[in-house]
N, C-alpha and C positions, 0 to 999 in steps of 0.2 A: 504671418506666413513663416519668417524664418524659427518662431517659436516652436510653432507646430513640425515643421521640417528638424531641427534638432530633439524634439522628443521622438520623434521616427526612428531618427537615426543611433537614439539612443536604446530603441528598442531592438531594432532590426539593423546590424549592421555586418558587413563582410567583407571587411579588409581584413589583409593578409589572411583569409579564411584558411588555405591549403596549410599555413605556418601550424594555425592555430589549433585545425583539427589532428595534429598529433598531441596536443594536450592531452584531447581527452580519451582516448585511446580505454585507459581503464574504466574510464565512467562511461564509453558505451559499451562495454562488455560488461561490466557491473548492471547497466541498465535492459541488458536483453536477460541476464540473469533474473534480475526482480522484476523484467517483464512473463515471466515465464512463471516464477514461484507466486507472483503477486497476484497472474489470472487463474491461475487452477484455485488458488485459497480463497478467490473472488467466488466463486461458484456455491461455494457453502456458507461463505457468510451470507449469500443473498437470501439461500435457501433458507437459513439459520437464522435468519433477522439478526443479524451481528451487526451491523456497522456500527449503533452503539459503543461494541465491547471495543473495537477497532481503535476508534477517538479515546476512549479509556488507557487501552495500551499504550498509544501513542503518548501519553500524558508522561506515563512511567517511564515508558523508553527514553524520550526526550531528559529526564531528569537524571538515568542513567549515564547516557550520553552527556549533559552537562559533569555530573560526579567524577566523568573519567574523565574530560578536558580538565579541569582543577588539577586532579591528582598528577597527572600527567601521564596516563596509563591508554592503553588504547581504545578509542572512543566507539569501535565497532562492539567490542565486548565488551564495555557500559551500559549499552543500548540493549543487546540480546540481556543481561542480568536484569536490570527496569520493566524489559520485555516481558519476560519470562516470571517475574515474582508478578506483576500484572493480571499477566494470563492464569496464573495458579489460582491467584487471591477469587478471581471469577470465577473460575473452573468450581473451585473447591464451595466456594460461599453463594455463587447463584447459581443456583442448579434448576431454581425455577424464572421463569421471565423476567417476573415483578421484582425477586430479588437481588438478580443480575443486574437489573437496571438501578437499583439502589445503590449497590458495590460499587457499580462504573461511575453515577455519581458523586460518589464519596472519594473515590481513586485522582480520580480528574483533577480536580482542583486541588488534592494533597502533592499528585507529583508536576503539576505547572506550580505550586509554590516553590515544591523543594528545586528545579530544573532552576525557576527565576533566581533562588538563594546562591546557588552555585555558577551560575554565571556572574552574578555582581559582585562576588571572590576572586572571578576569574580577571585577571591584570594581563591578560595577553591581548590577540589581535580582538578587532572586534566583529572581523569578517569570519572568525571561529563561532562567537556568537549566536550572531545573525545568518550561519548556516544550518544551524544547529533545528531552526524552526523553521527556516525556507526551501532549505536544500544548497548544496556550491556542486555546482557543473564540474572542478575541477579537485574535487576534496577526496576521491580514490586513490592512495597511493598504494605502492604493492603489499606492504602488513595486511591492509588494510583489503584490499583485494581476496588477498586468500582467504580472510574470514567472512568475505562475503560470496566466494563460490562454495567455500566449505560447508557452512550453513544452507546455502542454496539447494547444494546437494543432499544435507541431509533431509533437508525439508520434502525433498522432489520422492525423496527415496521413501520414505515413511508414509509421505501420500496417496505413493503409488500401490502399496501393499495395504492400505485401509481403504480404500479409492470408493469397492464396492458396498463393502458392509456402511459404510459412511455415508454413500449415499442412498441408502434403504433407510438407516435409523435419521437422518435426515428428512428425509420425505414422509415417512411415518414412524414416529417414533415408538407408538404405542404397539405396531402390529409389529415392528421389528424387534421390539422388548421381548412380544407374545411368542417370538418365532426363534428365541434365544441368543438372539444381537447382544452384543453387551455394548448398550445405549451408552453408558454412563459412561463409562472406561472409556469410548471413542470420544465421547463430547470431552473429557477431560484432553485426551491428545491433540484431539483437534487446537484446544484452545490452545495448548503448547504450540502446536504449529504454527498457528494464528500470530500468536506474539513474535516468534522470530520472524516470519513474514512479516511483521511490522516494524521489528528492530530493522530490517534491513533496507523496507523504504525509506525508513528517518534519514541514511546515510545518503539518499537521493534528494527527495522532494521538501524532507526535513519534514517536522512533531508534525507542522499543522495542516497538511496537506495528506496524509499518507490515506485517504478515504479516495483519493482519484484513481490512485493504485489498484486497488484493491476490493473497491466498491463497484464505482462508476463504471470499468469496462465488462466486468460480469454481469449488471443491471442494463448497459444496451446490449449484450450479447442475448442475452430471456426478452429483449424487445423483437426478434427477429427469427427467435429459435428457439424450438423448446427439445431439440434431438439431446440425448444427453453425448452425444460424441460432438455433433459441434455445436454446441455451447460453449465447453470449455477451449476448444480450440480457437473460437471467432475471441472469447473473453482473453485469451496470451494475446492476441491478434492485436488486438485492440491495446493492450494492457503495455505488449513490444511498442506499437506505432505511437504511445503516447510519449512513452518518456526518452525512445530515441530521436522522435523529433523534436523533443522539447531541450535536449539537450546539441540537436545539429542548430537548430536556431537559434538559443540563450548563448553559443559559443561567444558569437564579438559582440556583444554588446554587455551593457553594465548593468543591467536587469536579472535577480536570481533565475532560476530555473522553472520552477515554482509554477511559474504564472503561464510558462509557453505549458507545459505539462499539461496543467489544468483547460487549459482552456481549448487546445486538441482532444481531452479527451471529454470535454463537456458537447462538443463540437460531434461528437462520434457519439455520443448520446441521442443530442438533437435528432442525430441522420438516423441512426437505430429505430428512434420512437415513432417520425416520422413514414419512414418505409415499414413497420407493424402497422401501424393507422392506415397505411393505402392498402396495403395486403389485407387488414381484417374487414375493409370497408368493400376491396374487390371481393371476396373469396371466403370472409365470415373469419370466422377463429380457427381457424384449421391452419395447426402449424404453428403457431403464437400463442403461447400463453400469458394472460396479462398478468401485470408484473406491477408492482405499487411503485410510484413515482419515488 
């Protein structure tokens, strides 16, 4: 009993909470940021079948990220350069399915070697680390800040000016080709996009999680909607309520972030998939479109 009661407590704790929650001050303003960037770029990988590329990027970003803890250089603009030569290599080299998924293959395990090489150089803390691939609730500080609304913003901005044509050559790539879409040029931005929106989960949930972000709440938001206006607004929804509450409740206690994140918004899955399965079983498929698990 008392065992079980101190892993509790080690999970879920709230003393001095009022002290505490001005820590994080930046990381929940950091966290409705890349809850915002992270559901709108959810909507296209889903449509995209990207979560692949996503875990791929993440690979690079993460080793980016390790590169500039070493050098001692700022580790948010680590992450976006890892990001970003990630997303090119994709962009540029898989252009079709099968290919892409070799590239991402191949990327993966080059940048978790090089990420692992550069941490075992690294002789600082080890909670630098071990954030690196979990996420730390309190690792926003204001340098650090500004590169993550700057980016935020650039992201929100460019999205919002492709938003339409992206989502036609999305949905049909071929008839959008036929109709003078330039397919190819969007899926190239896109992936640029893609990759900063991953650089800047890494600074959250860390390398190996950033699929909760970005995946997970656009995948129950197509569980319950298929309107293209709220879609994308239930998938912020969801995408805000995960990682700010994973971050009000990872505050006291000594458990990373990570794990509350994930598990709200696996939890907002469940409830998505759930309430489409009563609706299509009341009412037939009207309204819901099914969505691959």
């Amino acid at each position: 009993m008392m065992l079980a009661d101190g892993i509790w407590h080690q999970i879920f704790a709230f003393d001095n909470y009022g002290e505490l929650l001005a820590l994080v001050r930046n990381s929940l303003i950091a966290g409705a940021a890349l809850g915002l960037v992270g559901g709108l770029a959810g909507v296209f990988v889903t449509m995209r079948d990207l979560p692949f590329a996503v875990h791929g990027i993440s690979e690079l970003s993460f080793a980016g990220a390790s590169a500039a803890l070493l050098m001692g250089v700022n580790i948010v603009a680590g992450s976006i350069v890892g990001s970003l030569l990630a997303a090119g290599a994709i962009g540029v080299l898989g252009a079709r399915a099968r290919d892409r998924n070799s590239v991402i293959g191949i990327l993966m395990p080059f940048g978790l070697g090089l990420g692992v090489l550069f941490l075992a150089l690294y002789k600082g803390r080890a909670a630098n680390k071990f954030g690196l691939l979990t996420g730390q609730i309190v690792a926003v500080d204001t340098p650090e800040m500004t590169w993550l609304l700057g980016t935020s913003a650039l992201v929100l901005v460019v999205l919002t000016l492709i938003w339409r044509p992206l989502s036609f050559a999305s949905a049909d790539p071929d008839v959008a080709e036929a109709r003078g879409v330039p397919v190819r040029a969007l899926s190239f931005v896109f992936m640029l996009l893609l990759g900063l929106t991953v650089a800047l989960s890494v600074q959250v949930v860390g390398a190996l999680l950033v699929l909760t972000l970005i995946v997970t709440p656009a995948a129950a938001a197509a569980r319950v909607t298929a309107s293209p206006i709220l879609l994308p607004v239930l998938s912020v929804v969801f995408a805000v309520a995960s990682i700010e509450g994973g971050i009000l409740l990872a505050l006291g206690s000594s458990v990373p972030i990570s794990p509350y994140v994930t598990t709200i918004s696996f939890a907002i899955y469940v409830g998505c998939r759930l309430v489409g399965r009563y609706r299509t079983r009341r009412w037939g498929s009207r309204g819901v479109v099914p969505q691959p698990a």
